[in-house]
MIDREN-305512 format. One line per field, with one value per residue (C-alpha): residue number from 1; x, y, z; residue in three letters. Coordinates in steps of 0.5 Angstrom, whole numbers, plus 500, padded with zeros to 3 digits. Example, Ala and Ser with C-alpha at 12.3 -4.5 7.8 and 13.67 -1.06 7.14 Angstrom:
<sites>
resi	[1 | 2] $
X	[525 | 527] $
Y	[491 | 498] $
Z	[516 | 514] $
resn	[ala | ser] $
</sites>
This chain:
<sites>
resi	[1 | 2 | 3 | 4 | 5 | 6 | 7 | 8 | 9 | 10 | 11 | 12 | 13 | 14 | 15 | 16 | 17 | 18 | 19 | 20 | 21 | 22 | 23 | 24 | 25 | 26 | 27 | 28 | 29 | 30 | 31 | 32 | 33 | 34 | 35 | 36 | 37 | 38 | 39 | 40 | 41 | 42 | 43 | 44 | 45 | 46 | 47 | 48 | 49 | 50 | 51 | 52 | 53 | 54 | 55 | 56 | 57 | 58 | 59 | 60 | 61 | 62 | 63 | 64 | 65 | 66 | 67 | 68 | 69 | 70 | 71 | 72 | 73 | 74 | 75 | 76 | 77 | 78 | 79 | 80 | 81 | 82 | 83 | 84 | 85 | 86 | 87 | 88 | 89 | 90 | 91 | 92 | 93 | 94 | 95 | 96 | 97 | 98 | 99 | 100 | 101 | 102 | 103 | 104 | 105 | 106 | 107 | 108 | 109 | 110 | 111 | 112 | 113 | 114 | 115 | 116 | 117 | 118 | 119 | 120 | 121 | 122 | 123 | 124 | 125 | 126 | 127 | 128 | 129 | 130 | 131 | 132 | 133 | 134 | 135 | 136 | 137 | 138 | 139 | 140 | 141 | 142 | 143 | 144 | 145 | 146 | 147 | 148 | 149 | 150 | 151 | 152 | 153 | 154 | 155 | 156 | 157 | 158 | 159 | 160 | 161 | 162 | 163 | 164 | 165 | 166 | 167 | 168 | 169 | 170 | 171 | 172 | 173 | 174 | 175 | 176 | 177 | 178 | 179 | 180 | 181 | 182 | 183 | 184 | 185 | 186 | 187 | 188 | 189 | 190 | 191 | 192 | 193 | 194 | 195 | 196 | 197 | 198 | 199 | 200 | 201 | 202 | 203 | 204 | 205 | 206 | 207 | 208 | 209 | 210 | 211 | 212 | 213 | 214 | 215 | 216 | 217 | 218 | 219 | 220 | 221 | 222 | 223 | 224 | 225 | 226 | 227 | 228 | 229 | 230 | 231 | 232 | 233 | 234 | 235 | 236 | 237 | 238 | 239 | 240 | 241 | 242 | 243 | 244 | 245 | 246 | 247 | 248 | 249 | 250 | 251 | 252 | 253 | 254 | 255 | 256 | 257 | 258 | 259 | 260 | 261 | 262 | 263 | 264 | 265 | 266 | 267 | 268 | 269 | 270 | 271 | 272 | 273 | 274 | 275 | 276 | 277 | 278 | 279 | 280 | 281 | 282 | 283 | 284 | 285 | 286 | 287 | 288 | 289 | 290 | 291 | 292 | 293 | 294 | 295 | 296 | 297 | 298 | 299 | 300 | 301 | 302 | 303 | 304 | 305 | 306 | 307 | 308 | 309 | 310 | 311 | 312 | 313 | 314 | 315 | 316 | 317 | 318 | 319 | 320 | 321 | 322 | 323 | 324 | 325 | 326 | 327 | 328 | 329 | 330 | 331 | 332 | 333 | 334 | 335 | 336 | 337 | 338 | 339 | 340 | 341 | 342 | 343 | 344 | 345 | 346 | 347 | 348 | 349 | 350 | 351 | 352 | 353 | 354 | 355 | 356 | 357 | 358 | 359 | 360 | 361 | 362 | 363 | 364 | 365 | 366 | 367 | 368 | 369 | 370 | 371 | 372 | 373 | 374 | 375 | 376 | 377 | 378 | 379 | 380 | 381 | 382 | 383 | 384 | 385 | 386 | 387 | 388 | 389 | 390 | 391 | 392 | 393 | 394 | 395 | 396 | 397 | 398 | 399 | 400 | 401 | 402 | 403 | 404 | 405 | 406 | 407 | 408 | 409 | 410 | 411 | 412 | 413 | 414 | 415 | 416 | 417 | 418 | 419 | 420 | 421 | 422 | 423 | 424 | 425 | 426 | 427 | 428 | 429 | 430 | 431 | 432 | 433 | 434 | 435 | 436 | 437 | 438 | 439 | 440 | 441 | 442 | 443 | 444 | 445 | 446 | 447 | 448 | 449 | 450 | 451 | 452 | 453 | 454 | 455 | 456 | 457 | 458 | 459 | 460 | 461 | 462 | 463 | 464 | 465 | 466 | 467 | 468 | 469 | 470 | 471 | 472 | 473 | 474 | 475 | 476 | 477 | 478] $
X	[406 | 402 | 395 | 390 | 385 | 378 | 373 | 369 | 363 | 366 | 367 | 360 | 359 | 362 | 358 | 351 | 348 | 349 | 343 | 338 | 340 | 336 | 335 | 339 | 334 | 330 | 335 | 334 | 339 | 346 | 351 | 357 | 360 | 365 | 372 | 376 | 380 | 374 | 370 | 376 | 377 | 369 | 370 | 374 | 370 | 364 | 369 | 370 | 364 | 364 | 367 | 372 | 378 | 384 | 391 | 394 | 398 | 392 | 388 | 393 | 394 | 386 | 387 | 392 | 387 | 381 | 385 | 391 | 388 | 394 | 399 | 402 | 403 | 410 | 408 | 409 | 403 | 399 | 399 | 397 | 391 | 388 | 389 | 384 | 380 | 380 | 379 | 372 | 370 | 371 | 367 | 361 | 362 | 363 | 357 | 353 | 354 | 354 | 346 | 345 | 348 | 355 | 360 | 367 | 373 | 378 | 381 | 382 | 373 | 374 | 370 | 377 | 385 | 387 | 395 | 398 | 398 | 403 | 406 | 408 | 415 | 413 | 410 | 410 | 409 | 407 | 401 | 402 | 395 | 391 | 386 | 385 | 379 | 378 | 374 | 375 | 381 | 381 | 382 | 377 | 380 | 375 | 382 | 385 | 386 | 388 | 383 | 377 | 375 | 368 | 361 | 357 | 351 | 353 | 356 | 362 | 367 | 375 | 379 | 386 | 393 | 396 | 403 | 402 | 400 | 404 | 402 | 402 | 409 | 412 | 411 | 404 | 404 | 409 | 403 | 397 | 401 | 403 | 396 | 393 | 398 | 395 | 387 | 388 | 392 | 386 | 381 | 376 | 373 | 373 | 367 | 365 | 358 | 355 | 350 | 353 | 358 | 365 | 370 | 377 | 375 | 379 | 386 | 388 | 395 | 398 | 406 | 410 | 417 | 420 | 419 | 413 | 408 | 401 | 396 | 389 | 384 | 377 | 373 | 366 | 365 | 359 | 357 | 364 | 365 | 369 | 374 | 375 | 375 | 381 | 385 | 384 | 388 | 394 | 394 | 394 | 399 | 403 | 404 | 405 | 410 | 414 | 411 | 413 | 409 | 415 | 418 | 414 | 416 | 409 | 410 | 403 | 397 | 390 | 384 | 377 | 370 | 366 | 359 | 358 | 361 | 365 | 365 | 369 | 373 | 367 | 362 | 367 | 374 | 380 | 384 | 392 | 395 | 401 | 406 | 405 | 398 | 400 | 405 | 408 | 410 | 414 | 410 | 414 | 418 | 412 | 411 | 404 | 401 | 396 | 391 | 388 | 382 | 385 | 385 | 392 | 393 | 395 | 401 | 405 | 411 | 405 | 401 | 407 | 406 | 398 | 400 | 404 | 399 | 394 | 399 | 401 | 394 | 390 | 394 | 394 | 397 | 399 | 393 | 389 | 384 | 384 | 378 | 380 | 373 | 374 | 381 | 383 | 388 | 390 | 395 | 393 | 392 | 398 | 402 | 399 | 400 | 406 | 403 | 396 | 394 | 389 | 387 | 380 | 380 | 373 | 372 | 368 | 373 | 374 | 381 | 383 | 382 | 386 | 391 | 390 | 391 | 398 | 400 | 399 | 402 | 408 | 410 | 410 | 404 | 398 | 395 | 390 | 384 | 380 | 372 | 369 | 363 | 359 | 360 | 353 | 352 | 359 | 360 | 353 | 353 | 360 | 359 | 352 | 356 | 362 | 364 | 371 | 375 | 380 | 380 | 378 | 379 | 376 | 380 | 374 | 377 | 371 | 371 | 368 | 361 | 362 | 360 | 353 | 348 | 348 | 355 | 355 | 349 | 353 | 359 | 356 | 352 | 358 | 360 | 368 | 369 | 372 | 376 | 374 | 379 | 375 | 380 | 377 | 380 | 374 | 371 | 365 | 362 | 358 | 364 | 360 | 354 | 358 | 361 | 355 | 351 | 357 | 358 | 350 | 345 | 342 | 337 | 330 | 329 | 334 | 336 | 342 | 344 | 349 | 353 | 356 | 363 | 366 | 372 | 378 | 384 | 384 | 390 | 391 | 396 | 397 | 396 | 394 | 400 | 397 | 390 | 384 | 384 | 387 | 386 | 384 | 385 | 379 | 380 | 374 | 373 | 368] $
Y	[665 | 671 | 671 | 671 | 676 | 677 | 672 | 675 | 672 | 677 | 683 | 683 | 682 | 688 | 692 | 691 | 695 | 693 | 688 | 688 | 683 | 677 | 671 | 665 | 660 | 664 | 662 | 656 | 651 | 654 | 648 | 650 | 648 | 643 | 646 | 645 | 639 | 635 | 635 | 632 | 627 | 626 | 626 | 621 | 617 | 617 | 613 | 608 | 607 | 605 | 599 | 595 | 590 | 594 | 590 | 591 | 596 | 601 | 599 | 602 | 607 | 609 | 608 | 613 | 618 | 617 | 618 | 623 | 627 | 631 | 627 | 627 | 635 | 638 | 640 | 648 | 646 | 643 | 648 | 653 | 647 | 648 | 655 | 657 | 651 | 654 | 662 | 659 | 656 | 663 | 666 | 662 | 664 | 671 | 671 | 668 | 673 | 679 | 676 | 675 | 683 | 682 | 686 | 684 | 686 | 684 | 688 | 682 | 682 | 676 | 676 | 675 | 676 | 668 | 667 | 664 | 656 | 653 | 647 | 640 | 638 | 632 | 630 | 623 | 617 | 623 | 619 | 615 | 612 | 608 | 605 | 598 | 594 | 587 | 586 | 583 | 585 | 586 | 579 | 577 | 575 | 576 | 577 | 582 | 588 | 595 | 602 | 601 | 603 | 604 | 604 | 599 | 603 | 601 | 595 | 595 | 597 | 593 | 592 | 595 | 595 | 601 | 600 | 607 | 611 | 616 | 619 | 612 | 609 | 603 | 600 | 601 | 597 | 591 | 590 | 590 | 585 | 581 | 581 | 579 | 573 | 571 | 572 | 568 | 562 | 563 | 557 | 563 | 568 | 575 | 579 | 582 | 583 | 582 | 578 | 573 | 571 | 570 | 573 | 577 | 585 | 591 | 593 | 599 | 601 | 606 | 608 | 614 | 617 | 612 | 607 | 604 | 600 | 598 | 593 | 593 | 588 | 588 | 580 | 579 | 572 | 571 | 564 | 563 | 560 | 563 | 557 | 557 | 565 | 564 | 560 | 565 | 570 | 565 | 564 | 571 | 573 | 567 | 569 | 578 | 574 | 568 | 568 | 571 | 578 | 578 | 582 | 588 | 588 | 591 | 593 | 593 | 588 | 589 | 585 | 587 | 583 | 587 | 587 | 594 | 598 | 602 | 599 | 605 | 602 | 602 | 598 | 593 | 593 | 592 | 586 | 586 | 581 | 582 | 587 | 595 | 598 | 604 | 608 | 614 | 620 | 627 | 633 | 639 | 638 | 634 | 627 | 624 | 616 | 614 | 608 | 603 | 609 | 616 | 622 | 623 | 628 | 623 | 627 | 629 | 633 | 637 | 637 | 641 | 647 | 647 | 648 | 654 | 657 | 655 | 658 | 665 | 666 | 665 | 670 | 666 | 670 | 668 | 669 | 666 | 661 | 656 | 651 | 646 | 642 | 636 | 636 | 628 | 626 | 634 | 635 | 643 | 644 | 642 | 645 | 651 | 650 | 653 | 660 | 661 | 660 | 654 | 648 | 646 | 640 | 637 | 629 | 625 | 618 | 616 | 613 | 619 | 623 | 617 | 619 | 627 | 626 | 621 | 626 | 632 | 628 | 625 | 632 | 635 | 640 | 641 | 647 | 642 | 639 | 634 | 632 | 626 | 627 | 630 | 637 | 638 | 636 | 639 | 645 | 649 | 646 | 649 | 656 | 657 | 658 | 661 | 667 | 666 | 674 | 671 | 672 | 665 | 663 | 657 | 652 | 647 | 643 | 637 | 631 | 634 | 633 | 640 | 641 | 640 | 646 | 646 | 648 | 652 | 656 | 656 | 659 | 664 | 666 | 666 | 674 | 672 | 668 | 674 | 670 | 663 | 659 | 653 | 648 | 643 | 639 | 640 | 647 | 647 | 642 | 642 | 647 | 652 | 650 | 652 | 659 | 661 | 660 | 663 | 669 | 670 | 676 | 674 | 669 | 667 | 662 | 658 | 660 | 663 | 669 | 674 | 678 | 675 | 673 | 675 | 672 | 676 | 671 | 664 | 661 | 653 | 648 | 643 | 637 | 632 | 633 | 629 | 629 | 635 | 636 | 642 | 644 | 651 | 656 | 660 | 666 | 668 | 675 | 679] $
Z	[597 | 593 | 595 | 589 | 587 | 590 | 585 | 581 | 587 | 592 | 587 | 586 | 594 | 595 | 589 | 595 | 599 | 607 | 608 | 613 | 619 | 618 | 623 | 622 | 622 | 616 | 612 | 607 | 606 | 607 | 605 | 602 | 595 | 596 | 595 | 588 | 590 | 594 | 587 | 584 | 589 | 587 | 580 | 581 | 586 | 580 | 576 | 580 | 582 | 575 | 576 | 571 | 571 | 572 | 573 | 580 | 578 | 576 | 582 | 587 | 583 | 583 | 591 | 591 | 586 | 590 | 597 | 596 | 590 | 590 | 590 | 583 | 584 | 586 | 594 | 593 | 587 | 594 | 598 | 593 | 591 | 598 | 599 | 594 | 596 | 603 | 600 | 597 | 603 | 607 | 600 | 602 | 610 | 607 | 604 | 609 | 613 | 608 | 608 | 616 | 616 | 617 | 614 | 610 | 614 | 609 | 603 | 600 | 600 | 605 | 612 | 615 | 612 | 610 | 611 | 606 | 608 | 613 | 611 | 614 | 616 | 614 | 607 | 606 | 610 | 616 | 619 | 625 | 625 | 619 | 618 | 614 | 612 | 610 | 603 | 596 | 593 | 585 | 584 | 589 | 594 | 600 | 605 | 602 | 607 | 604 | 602 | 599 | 592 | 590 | 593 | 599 | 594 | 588 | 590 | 586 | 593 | 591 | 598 | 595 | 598 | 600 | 596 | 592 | 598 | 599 | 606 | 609 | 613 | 610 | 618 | 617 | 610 | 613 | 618 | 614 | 609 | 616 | 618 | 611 | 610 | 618 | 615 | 609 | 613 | 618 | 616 | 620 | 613 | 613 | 616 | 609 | 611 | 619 | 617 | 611 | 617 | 618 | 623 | 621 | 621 | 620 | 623 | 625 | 626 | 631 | 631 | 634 | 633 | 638 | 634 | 637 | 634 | 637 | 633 | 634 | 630 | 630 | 630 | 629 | 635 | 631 | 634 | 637 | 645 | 649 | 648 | 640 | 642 | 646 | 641 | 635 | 640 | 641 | 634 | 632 | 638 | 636 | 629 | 631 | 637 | 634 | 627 | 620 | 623 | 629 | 624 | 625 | 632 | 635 | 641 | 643 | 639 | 641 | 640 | 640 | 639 | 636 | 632 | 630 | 625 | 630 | 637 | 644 | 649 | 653 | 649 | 648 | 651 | 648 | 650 | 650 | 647 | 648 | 650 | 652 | 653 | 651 | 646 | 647 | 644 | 644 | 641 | 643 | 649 | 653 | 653 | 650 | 652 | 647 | 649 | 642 | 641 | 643 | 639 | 637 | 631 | 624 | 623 | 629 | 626 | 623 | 630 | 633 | 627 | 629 | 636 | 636 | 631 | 637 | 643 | 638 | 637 | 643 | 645 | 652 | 658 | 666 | 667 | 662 | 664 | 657 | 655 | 650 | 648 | 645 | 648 | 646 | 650 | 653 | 648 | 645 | 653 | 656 | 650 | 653 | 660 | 661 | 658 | 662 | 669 | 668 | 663 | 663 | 658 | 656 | 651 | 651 | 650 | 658 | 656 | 653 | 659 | 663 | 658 | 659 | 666 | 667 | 661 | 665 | 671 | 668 | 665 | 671 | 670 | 675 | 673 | 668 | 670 | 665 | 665 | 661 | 658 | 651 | 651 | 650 | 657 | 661 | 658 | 659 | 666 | 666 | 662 | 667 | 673 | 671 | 675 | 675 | 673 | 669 | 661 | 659 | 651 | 648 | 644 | 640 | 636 | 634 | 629 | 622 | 624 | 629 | 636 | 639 | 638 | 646 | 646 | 641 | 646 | 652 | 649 | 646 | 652 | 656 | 656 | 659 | 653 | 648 | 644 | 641 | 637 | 632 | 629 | 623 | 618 | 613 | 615 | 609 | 612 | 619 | 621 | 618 | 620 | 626 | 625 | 623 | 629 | 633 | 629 | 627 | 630 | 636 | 634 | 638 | 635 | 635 | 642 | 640 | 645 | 647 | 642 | 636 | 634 | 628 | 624 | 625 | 622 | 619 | 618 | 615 | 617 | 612 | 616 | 611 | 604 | 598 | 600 | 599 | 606 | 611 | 618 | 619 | 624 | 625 | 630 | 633 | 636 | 640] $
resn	[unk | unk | unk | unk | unk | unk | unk | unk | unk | unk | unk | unk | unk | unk | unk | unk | unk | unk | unk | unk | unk | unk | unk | unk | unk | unk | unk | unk | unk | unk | unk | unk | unk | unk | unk | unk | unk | unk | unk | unk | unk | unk | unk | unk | unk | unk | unk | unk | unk | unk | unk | unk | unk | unk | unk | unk | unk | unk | unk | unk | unk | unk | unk | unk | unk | unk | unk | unk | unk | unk | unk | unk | unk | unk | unk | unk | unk | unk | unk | unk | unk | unk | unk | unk | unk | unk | unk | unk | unk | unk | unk | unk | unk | unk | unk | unk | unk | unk | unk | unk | unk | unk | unk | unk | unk | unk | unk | unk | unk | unk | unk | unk | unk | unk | unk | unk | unk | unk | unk | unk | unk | unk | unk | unk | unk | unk | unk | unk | unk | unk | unk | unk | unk | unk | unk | unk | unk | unk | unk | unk | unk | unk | unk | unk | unk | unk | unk | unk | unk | unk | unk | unk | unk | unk | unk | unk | unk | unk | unk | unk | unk | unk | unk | unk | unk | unk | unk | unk | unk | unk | unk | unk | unk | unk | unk | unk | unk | unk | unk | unk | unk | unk | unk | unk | unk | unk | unk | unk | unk | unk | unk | unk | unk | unk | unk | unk | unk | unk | unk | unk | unk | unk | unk | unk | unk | unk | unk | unk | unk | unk | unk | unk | unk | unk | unk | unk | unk | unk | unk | unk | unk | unk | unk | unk | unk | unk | unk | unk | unk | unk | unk | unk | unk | unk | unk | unk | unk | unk | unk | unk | unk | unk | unk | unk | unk | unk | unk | unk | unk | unk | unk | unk | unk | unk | unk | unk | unk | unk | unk | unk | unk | unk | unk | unk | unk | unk | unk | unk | unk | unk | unk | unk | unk | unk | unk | unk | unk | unk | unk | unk | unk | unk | unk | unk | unk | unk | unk | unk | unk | unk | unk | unk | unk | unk | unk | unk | unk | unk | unk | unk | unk | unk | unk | unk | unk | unk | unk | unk | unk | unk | unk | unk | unk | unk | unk | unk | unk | unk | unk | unk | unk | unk | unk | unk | unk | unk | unk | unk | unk | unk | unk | unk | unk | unk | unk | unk | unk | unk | unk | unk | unk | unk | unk | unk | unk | unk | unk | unk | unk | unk | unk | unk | unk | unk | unk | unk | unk | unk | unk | unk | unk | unk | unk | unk | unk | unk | unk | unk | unk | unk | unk | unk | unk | unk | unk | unk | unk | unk | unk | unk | unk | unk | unk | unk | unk | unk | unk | unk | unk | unk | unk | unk | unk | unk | unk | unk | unk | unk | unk | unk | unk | unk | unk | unk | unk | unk | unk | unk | unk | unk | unk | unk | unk | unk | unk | unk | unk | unk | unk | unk | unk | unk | unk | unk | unk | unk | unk | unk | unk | unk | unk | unk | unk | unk | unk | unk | unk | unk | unk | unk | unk | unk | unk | unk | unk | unk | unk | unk | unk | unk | unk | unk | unk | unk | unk | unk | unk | unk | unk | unk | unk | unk | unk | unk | unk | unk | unk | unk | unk | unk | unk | unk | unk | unk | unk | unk | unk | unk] $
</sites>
């Protein structure tokens, strides 16, 4: 893929004297612009919120508009959408840096090189997990489950079945339609609104490449006893088991009693209903278990390119210390395992470091340990002391609201760490709050110490075909 000229912002960049290095903290609001195929996806959700009546047809077709912006382009034009969507996003981190006295490393005008973008195996039908609400459909019927359209603000949100979403598999339509026809025979309503009742939530769906399929419903008890509980549980058992929903052959149905919007294991256990606690699944050459609300990257054949990306540039040697933050259920480190001499890996969901754990003993692996807690909390108590000689190199690959300013302290303090990874599926977004305290002068103020990172590579991985979004690997280096 050709790479494309510097942007007129960057040439004009480049025409400045160096500036004086100034203090993060003096710098007024620095949210970054959103990329060009994020403000489509925008323009689109303003016209929904404009609400009309539209047959079912153009709803669907709105659905996959507002979600999978891209998926009307030939594939080659997507990955070409996003790259220069993600070259916008490095212009911003450029330029922010340029005012914080850094310096452009690339010729291309950019605080790094940007790889043209690594594209996924798989393109339609990838995810492995999806997420489906329960609400009024465009006829109005307040047991449809599919993908909203609209906003809860403008009051105009339309629950839209997910026929024309090309990223989402038909196994996990089939269960979506099955558990509709089993909400709408229910006497029980749908829980549209906490406190307007009703009972019959989400779904979620989970599959893997060995043909399994986990289903988790969520349900408002609102007043109900345990006996009427009960006998809801067997009706849906009974209809995923011996009913018309046999036919998605779940090899595993969760239910869980909820009243908050998201609602952990820990808050609110998941109850299996029926067949196995876990699936599994293969990512290169190691087997994976995954519990009801384990991390697992969405698109599996495209977590194996990730993964390669992540093993080529850590540049990880025998002995190599590997710390993986946010570690979900160990699947970055122990895909590394074999190359360096130890895996430390940190999460915050008990349940995925349980998986962690029996995934690294199932594959025979022993050179990996696993922590639950918040980041914030074990990895400074675990960068204070470290005193260990091995090169040790940081893989963070948080949620899209970024890693803990605590974190973002302790690592940058710790002198062994030299080389940082930062992986994120939406890098204008509180990612860069992130790179920039990470890459920043040493700023009092802020409590950011010891000496910087500085952007030395960044190469995108297409995780997400037909949608806006692209994984980065951001490679940070002092």
């Amino acid at each position: 893929m050709a790479l494309p000229h510097a942007s007129m912002l960057t040439r004009r960049c480049l025409r400045l004297l160096t500036p004086q290095p100034v203090l993060l903290s003096s710098l007024p609001g620095w949210d970054c612009r959103q990329p060009t195929g994020e403000r489509a996806a925008k323009r689109r959700r303003k016209k929904d919120r404009e609400g009309c009546s539209l047959p079912a047809s153009s709803w669907e077709e709105r659905l996959a508009d507002a979600v999978t912006p891209l998926w009307r382009l030939p594939y080659q034009e997507q990955l070409q959408v996003k790259y220069e969507s993600l070259r916008e996003v490095l212009q911003t981190l450029t330029s922010h840096l340029l005012e914080l006295g850094g310096a452009v490393q690339d010729p291309s005008g950019l605080c790094c090189p940007l790889q043209p973008v690594v594209p996924s195996p798989t393109i339609n039908g990838y995810r492995n997990k999806s997420t489906f609400s329960v609400n009024r459909g465009p006829d109005g019927n307040p047991k449809t489950v599919g993908l909203y359209v609209g906003t809860g603000r403008a009051r105009n949100i339309v629950c839209v079945r997910t026929d024309h979403m090309k990223n989402t598999p038909l196994q996990h339509k089939q269960v979506a339609q099955c558990y509709e026809q089993f909400i709408r025979r229910s006497p029980l309503g749908s829980c549209i609104l906490f406190h307007e009742g009703g009972h019959w939530r989400e779904l979620v769906v989970r599959t893997s490449q060995h043909g399994h399929t986990m289903a988790i419903v969520t349900f408002h008890p609102q007043q109900l006893d345990q006996e009427a509980l009960a006998a809801q549980k067997a009706l849906l058992r009974e209809f995923f088991t011996c009913g018309p929903g046999a036919e998605c052959a779940l090899t595993s149905l969760y239910f869980q009693e909820s009243t908050m919007t998201r609602c952990s294991h820990e808050h609110s256990p998941f109850q299996l209903l029926h067949g196995e606690p876990h699936i599994f699944e293969d990512v290169l050459d190691l087997r994976f278990r995954i519990s009801p609300d384990a991390f697992f990257q969405v698109n599996t054949s495209g977590a194996e390119v990730l993964y390669r990306v992540v093993r080529e540039l850590s540049q990880a040697a025998g002995d190599t210390v590997l710390l993986d933050v946010c570690c979900g259920t160990g699947t970055i480190g122990l895909s590394l395992a074999r190359h360096v001499s130890k895996v430390i890996g940190v999460e915050i969901v008990q349940k995925a470091i349980e998986d962690a754990r029996w995934n690294a003993a199932f594959n025979g692996i022993s050179n990996c340990e696993f922590h639950s807690g918040k980041a914030e909390a074990v990895i400074p108590a675990l960068l204070s002391s470290w005193e260990d000689a091995r090169p040790l190199v940081a893989v963070v690959n948080p949620s899209r609201a970024g890693i803990h300013h605590r974190v973002v302290k302790a690592i940058r303090s710790c002198r062994a760490i030299r080389r940082l990874l930062y992986i994120s599926c939406k890098p204008e977004g509180e990612a860069m709050r992130n790179f920039l305290e990470l890459c920043c002068p040493p700023d009092p103020r802020k409590k950011l110490e010891g000496e910087p990172f500085a952007p030395a590579l960044a190469v995108p991985v297409d995780m997400f075909p037909h949608t806006a979004h692209c994984e980065l690997v951001l490679l940070l280096t002092r």
